[in-house]
N, C-alpha and C positions, 0 to 999 in steps of 0.2 A: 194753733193759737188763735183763741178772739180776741178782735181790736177793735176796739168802739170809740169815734172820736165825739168830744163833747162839746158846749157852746162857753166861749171867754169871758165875764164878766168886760164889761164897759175900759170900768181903769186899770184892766192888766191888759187888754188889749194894746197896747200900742209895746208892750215889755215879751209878752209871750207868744209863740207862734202856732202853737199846737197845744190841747190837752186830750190824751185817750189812756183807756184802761187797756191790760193787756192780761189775758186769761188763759194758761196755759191746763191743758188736760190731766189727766194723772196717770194716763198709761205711760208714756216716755217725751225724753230730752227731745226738745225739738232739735232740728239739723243745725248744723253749724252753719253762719251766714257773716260774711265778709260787711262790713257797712262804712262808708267810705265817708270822709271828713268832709265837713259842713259848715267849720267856722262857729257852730253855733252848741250851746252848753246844754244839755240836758240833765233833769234829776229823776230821779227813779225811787218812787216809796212804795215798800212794800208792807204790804196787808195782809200777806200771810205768814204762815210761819215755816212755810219752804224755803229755801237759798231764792234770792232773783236767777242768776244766770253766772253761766262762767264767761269770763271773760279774757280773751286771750288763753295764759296756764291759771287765770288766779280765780276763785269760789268769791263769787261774792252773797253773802249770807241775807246783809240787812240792804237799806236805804242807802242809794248811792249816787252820785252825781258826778257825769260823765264830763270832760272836758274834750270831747271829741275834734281836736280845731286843725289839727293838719296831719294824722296820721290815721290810717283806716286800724280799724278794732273786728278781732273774731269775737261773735257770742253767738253761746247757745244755750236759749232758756231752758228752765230744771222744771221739771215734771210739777204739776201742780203750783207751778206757780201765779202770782198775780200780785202786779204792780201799776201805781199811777205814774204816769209819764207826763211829765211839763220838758215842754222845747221851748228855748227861750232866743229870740231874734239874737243875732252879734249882737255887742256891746250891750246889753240888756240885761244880764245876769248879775253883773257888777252890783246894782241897786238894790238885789236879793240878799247877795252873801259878803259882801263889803270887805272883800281882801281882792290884793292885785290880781288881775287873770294871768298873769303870765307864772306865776306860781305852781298853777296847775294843768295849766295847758298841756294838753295829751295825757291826764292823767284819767282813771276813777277813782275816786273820793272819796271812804264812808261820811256820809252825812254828818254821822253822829261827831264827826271829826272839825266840825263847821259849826253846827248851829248846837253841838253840844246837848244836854239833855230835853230840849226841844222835837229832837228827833224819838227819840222815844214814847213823847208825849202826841206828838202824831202818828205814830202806827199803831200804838197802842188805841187811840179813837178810830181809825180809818179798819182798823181789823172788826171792832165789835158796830162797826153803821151796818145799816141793813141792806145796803146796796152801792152799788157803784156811782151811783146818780148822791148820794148824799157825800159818796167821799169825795168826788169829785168837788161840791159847795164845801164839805170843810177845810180842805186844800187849799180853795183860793182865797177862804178868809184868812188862813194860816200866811198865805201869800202877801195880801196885804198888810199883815202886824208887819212883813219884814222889811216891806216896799220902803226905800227912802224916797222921798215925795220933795227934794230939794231940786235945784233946775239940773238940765240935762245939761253934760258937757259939748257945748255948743259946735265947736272944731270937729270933734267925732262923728255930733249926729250929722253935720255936714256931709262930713264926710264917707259915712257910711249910703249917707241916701243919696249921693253921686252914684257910686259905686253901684246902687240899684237901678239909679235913674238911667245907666247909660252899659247896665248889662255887665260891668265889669270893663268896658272899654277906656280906661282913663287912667292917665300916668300919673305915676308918681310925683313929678315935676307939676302937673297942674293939680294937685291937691294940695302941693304945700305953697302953691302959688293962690290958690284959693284962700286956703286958712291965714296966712302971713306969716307962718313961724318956718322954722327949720324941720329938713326932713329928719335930723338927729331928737329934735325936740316932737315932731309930728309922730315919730316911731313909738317913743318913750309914752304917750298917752294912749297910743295903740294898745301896748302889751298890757297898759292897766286896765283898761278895759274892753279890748276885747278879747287881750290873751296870744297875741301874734302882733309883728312888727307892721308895719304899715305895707312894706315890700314882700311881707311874707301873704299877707291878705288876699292882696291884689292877685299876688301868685294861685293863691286855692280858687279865686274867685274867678278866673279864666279855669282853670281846672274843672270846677264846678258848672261854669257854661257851657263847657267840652261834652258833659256829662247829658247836659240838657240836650243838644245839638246828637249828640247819638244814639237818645232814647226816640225823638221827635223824625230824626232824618236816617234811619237805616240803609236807605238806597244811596247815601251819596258816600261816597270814598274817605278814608282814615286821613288822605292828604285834605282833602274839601272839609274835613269837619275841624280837622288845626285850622286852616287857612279860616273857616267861617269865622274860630274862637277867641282871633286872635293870636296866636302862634306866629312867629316869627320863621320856623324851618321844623320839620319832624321830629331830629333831634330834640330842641325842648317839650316838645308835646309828648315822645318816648317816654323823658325822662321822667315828666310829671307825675305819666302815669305810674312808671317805678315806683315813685317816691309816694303818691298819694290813693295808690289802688291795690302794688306788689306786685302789679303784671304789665304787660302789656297793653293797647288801646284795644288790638287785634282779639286777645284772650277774655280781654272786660266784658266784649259785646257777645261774646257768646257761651259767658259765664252765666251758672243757675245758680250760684249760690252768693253771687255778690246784689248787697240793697244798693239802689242809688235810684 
């Protein structure tokens, strides 16, 4: 499979974190590959007239957008295929597709299920451009008719850019001591937009440090890499892993078929 990543316009820059094209061959399915939850929504429009990828047991044919936010997904792209991929930062998709996150969290999506015959109307143009490079500019104009352009919910983006600022190291208690509101009321604008509760965030978000700290530090031990991430005792760092990889910490690091 080729992956080509592309350049962001200006004002979707601070909403989107990635855009590349992804081009699969026509002799065969690529491998099956494990891809482990990120908090963050992806979409996927495809421009040809092959399936994108199976995903899990389920075909998916057309355009579809991923809610990947706290449980890891099997895929394996179909023969000939090729799709545009937008990754969109936590809490950033919201202002795209204008329904609560927490609706579709850990789901995929057909597109056309959302933006309705809009979808159509974009793979229909993105199949007949001449190039990747052009659908990539029609995409983001498409991007922007969607973009609401109203202020950002203040409390969130706080709160999400602690959460950056400080690695993931920061409680629950001092975010809602930050914002001034309740952690019942703080949870509640979590799920709308970013799709996970405030406690469940923070959770993937030491998860996802884990990830980092075992790709960067191979030499230090499964005990040193909880302890670096945060983790409290091995037990919750096991479990994590159960719950947000299917395996083990042990089996992760020397898995070939898991992305992270």
């Amino acid at each position: 499979m080729r992956i080509q990543k592309y350049d962001i316009i200006p004002i979707l820059q601070p909403y989107i974190k990635l855009i590349c094209t992804m081009d699969c061959d026509e002799g065969t399915d690529t491998s099956h590959i494990r891809v482990l939850p990120d908090t963050c929504v992806e979409l996927f429009l495809n421009y040809t007239s092959t399936p994108i990828a199976i995903i899990g047991d389920e075909l998916h044919r057309r355009s579809i957008i991923s809610f990947r936010m706290s449980r890891p997904m099997d895929i394996q792209m179909r023969k000939g295929a090729g799709c545009l991929a937008i990754c969109f930062y936590p809490g950033m998709a919201y202002k795209f597709f204008h329904l609560p996150m927490q609706m579709l969290s850990d789901t995929n999506t057909a597109l056309s299920e959302i933006w309705n015959d809009l979808t159509e109307e974009i793979e229909d143009k993105l199949a007949s451009a001449r190039n990747n490079e052009t659908r990539v500019f029609l995409v983001q104009n498409y991007l922007l008719r969607q973009l609401t352009l109203g202020k950002n919910e203040l409390q969130i983006a706080h709160c999400l850019q602690q959460v950056q600022n400080t690695a993931g190291f920061i409680s629950l208690s001092q975010l809602t001591n930050d914002t001034g509101i309740s952690q019942r009321h703080l949870s509640r604008k979590f799920q709308q937009y970013v799709g996970l509760s405030t406690k469940e965030y923070l959770r993937v978000c030491r998860f996802i440090q884990s990830l980092s700290h075992l790709k960067k530090h191979p030499v230090l031990s499964l005990t040193e890499i909880a302890c670096k991430s945060g983790y409290y005792d091995q037990a919750h760092f096991n479990r994590d892993y159960k719950t947000y990889a299917g395996c083990t910490p042990g089996e992760l690091a020397h898995a070939a078929d898991i992305l992270y």
